[in-house]
N, C-alpha and C positions, 0 to 999 in steps of 0.2 A: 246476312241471310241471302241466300242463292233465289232468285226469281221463283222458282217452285218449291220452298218453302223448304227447304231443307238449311240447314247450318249448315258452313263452313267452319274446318278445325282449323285451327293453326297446324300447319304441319310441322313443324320441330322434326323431333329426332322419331315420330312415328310413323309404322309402316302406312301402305296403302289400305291393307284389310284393316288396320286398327282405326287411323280415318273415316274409311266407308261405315264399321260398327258406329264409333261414337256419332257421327254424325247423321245415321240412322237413327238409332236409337234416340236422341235428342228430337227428330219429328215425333216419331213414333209415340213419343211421353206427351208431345206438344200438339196432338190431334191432327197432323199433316195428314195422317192416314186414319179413315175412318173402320171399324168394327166391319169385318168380311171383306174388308180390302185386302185383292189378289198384290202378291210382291212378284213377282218374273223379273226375272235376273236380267237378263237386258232391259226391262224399265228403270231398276233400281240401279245397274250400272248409269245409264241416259241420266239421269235424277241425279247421281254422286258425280258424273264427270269422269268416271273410272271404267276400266275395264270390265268384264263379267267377273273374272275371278275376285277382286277382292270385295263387289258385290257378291257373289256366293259364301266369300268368308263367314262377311258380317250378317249374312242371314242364318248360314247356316248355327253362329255362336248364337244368335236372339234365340231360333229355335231352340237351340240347347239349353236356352234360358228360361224358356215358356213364354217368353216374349211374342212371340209366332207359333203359328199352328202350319204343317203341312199338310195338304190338300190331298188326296189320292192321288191327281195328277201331279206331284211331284211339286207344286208351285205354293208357296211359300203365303201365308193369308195372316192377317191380324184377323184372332181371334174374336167371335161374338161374343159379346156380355150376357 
C-alpha cells in the first residue's frame, strides 16, 4: 500500500485507466475516502502516480457505477450516506 493509502496493482498486462479504477476503487470500499469527499482529477492523478487521464478514466467508470456522485462543479465526490 502506497504512503496515502491507496493500493498498488500489479501491473501485468493492464492498462493505465484500468490500474487507476482498480486501485481507486479498492480505497474507496476501504474508507481512504470519507462520505462528501471531493475527487479532482489532478488529486486523484498525485494519489495514483498517473497522469490526469487515466485518473479521469477510472472516475469517470465509478461514476457510471454509482460509486461517485458528480458535483455541479464538474468534480467528482464520494457520495453522502
Amino acid at each position: 500500500m502506497a504512503s496515502n493509502g491507496i493500493t498498488e496493482i500489479e501491473r501485468g498486462d493492464l492498462s493505465l485507466g484500468e490500474q487507476a479504477y482498480r486501485s481507486l476503487r479498492i480505497a474507496l470500499m476501504g474508507g481512504v475516502f470519507l462520505p462528501g469527499d471531493r475527487l479532482p482529477i489532478r488529486r486523484v492523478a498525485a494519489a495514483l502516480g498517473t497522469s490526469p487521464m487515466p485518473a479521469r478514466a477510472a472516475l469517470g467508470r465509478l461514476v457510471s457505477e454509482q460509486v461517485l456522485e458528480v458535483l455541479p462543479s464538474g468534480t467528482a465526490a464520494v457520495p453522502r450516506l
